[in-house]
C-alpha positions as CSV (number, residue, x, y, z in Angstrom):
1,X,41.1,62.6,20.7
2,X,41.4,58.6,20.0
3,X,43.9,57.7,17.9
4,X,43.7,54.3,15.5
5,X,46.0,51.6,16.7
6,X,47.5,48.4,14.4
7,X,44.7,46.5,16.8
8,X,42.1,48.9,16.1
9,X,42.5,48.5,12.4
10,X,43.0,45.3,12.7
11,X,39.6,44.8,14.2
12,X,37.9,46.9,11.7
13,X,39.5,44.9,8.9
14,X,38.6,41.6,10.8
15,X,35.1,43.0,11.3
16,X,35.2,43.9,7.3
17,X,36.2,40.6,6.4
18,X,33.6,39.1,8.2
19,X,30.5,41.3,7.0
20,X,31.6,40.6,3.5
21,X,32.5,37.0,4.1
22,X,28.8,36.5,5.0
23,X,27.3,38.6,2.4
24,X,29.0,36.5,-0.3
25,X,27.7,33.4,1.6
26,X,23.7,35.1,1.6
27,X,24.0,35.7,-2.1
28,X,25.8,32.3,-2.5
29,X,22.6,30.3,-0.5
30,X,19.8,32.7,-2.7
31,X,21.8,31.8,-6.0
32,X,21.5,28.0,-5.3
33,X,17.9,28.2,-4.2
34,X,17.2,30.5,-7.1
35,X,19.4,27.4,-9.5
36,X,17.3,25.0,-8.0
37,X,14.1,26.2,-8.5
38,X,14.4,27.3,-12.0
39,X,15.6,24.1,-12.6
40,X,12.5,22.5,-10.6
41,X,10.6,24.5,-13.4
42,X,12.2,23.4,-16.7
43,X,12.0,19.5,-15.4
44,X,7.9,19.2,-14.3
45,X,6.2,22.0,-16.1
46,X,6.3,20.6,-19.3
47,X,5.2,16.9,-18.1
48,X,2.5,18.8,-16.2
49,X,1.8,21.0,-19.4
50,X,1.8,18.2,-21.9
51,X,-1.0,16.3,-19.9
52,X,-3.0,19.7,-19.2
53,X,-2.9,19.6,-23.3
54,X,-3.5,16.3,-23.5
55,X,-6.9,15.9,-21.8
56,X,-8.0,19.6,-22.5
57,X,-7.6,20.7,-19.0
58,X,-7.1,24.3,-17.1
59,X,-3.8,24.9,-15.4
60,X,-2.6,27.1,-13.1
61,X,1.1,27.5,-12.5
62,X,2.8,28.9,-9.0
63,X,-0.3,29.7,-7.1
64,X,0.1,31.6,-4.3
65,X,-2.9,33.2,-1.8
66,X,-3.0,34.8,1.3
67,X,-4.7,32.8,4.1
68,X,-3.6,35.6,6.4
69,X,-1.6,38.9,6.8
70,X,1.0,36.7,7.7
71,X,0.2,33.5,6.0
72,X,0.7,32.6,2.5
73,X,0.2,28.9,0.6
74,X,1.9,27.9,-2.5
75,X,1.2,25.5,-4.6
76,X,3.5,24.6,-8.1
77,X,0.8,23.1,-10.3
78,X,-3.5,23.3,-10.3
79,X,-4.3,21.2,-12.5
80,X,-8.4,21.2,-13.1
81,X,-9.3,17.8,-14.5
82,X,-13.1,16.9,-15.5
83,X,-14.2,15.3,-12.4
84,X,-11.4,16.6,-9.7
85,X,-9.0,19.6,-9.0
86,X,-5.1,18.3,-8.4
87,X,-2.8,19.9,-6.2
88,X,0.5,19.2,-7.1
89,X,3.8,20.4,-5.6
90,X,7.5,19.2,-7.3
91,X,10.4,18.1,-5.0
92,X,13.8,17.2,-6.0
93,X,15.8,14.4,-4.1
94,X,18.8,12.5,-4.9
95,X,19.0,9.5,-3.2
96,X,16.2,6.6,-1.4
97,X,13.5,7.6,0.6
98,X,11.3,5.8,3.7
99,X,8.9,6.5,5.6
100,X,5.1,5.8,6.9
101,X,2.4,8.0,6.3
102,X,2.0,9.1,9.7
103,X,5.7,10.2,9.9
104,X,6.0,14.3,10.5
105,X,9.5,13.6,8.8
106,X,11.0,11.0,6.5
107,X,14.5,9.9,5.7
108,X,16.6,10.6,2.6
109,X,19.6,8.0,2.1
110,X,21.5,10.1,0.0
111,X,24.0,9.0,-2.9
112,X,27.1,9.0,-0.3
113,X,24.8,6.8,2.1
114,X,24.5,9.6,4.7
115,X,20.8,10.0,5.7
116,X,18.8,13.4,6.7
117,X,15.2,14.1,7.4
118,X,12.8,15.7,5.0
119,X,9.0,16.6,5.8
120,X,6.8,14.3,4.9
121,X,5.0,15.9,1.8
122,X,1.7,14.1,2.4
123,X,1.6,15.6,5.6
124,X,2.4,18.7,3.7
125,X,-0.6,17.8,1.2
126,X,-3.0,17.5,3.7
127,X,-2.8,20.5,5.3
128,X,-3.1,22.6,2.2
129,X,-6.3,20.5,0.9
130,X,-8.1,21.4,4.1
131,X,-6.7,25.5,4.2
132,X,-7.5,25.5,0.5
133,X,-10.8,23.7,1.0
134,X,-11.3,26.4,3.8
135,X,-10.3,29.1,1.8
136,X,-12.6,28.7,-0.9
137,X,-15.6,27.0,0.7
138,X,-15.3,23.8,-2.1
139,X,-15.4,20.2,-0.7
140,X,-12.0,19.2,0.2
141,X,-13.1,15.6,-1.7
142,X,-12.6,17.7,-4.7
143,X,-9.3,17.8,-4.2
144,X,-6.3,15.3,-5.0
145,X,-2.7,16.1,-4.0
146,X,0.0,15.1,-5.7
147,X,3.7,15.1,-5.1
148,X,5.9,14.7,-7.6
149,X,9.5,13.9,-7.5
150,X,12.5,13.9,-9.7
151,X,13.7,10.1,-11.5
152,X,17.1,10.4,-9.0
153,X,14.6,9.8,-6.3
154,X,13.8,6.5,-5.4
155,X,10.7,5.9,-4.1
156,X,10.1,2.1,-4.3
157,X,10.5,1.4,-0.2
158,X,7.7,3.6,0.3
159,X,3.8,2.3,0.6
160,X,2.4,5.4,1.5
161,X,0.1,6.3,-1.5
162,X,-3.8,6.6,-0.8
163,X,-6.7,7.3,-3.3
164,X,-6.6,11.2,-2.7
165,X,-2.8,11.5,-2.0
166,X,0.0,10.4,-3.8
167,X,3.6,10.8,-4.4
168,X,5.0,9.2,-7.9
169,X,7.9,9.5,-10.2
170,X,6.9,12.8,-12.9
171,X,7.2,9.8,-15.6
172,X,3.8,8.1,-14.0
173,X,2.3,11.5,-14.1
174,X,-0.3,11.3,-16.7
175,X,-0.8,7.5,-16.6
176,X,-2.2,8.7,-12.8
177,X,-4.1,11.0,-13.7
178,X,-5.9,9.1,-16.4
179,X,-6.5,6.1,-13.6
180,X,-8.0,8.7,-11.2
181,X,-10.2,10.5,-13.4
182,X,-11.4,7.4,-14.9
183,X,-13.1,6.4,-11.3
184,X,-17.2,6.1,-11.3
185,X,-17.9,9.6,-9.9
186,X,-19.7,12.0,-11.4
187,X,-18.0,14.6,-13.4
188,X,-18.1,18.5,-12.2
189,X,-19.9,20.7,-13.9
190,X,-17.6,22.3,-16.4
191,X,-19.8,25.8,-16.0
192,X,-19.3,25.5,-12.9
193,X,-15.5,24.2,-13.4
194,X,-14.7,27.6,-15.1
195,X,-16.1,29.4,-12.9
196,X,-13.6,28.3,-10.9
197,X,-10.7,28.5,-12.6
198,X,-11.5,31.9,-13.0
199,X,-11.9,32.7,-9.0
200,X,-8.5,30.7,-8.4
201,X,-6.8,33.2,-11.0
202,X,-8.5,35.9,-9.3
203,X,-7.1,34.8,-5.9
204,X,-3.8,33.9,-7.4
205,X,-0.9,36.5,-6.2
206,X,1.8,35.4,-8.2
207,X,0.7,37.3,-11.5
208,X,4.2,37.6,-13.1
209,X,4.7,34.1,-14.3
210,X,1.2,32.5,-13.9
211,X,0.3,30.7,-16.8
212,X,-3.3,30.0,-17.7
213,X,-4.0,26.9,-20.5
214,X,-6.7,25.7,-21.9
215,X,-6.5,23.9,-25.5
C-alpha cells in the first residue's frame, strides 16, 4: 500500500497552488477583456447612435454571422446611410500610432514610450468588406469601413485614410459621415435599403444585445 510522504504532499499542495494560481489568472484576463469591452460600449455607441438619430439612419449593433462552421465575423457598428452601408469597428489605444497602409502590423508608442505592434485595422477592414460583400452578394463599393479610435490615441503621424477606408478620432465621426454621404453618387434605393437591413438582422447571431434604430 503507498503511503503519503511530506514530499508527496508537498507536491500535491505545489500542484494545488499552481492549478488555482492559474485559474485566478484566466478569470483575472476574462474580467479585463470583459472591463474593456463594456467600456468600449459606453464610449462609441452613443456617438454612433446620436448620428444614426441624426440623419434618420438604420443601425445595427455587434453584428455577428457565420461565414463558416468555423468562421465567424464581427462587426461593432452597421450603420445604413442613404447612399452607403458603414462598417465600423472601435479600438481603444493609449499612446501614438504609425504606420503605412500596406503595413500587416503597426506600432503603438505607448504613454511610458515603450512601443508594440497592433494589426493594422485597414487591413482588418478590407478583408471583412470583401467576406461581407461575398456573403451577401451586394457590391463591396457599397461599403465603407470605418475604424474608430478612442481621443488618448493619437493618430496625427498617420496618412493612411482613403475614400472607402478610414480610421478617425470618434469626435470626427459624424462630420465624416456627412462629407461621405454628401459625394455625387446616387442614393440607394431606400426599398431596397430596408430590405436590407432586414436580411442583415436576419443573418445577425448576436440577438441578445442587438439593437435596431430607426427615428
Amino acid at each position: 500500500m503507498f503511503e503519503f510522504g511530506l514530499l508527496e504532499y508537498g507536491l500535491i499542495v505545489a500542484g494545488i497552488v499552481v492549478l488555482v494560481t492559474i485559474l485566478v489568472v484566466v478569470i483575472l484576463v476574462i474580467r479585463k477583456r470583459h472591463l474593456k469591452k463594456r467600456f468600449q460600449v459606453k464610449y462609441f455607441y452613443p456617438h454612433v447612435y446620436k448620428t444614426a438619430l441624426y440623419y434618420d439612419y438604420y443601425l445595427i449593433n455587434t453584428f455577428n454571422i457565420a461565414l463558416t462552421s468555423q468562421l465567424d465575423l464581427k462587426i461593432d457598428h452597421l450603420l445604413f446611410g442613404n447612399k452607403y452601408i458603414y462598417i465600423i469597428n472601435d479600438y481603444i489605444y493609449e499612446g501614438i500610432l504609425t504606420g503605412n497602409k500596406q503595413d500587416r502590423s503597426w506600432i503603438l508608442k505607448d504613454l511610458k514610450g515603450e512601443e508594440s505592434y497592433i494589426t493594422n485595422p485597414l487591413k482588418v477592414n478590407d478583408e471583412i468588406r470583401k467576406k461581407l460583400s461575398l456573403k451577401t452578394a451586394i457590391d463591396d463599393a457599397t461599403f465603407i469601413c470605418i475604424t474608430l479610435v478612442n481621443n488618448k490615441t493619437d493618430i496625427n503621424n498617420l496618412h493612411v485614410n482613403t475614400k472607402d477606408n478610414y480610421i478617425i478620432d470618434i469626435k470626427d465621426f459624424m462630420k465624416l459621415i456627412e462629407a461621405i454621404e454628401s459625394r455625387k453618387v446616387s442614393a440607394l434605393n431606400a426599398e431596397q435599403l430596408q430590405k436590407r437591413v432586414i436580411e442583415f438582422d436576419k443573418l445577425n447571431m448576436f440577438k441578445k444585445r442587438k439593437r435596431l434604430w430607426r427615428k
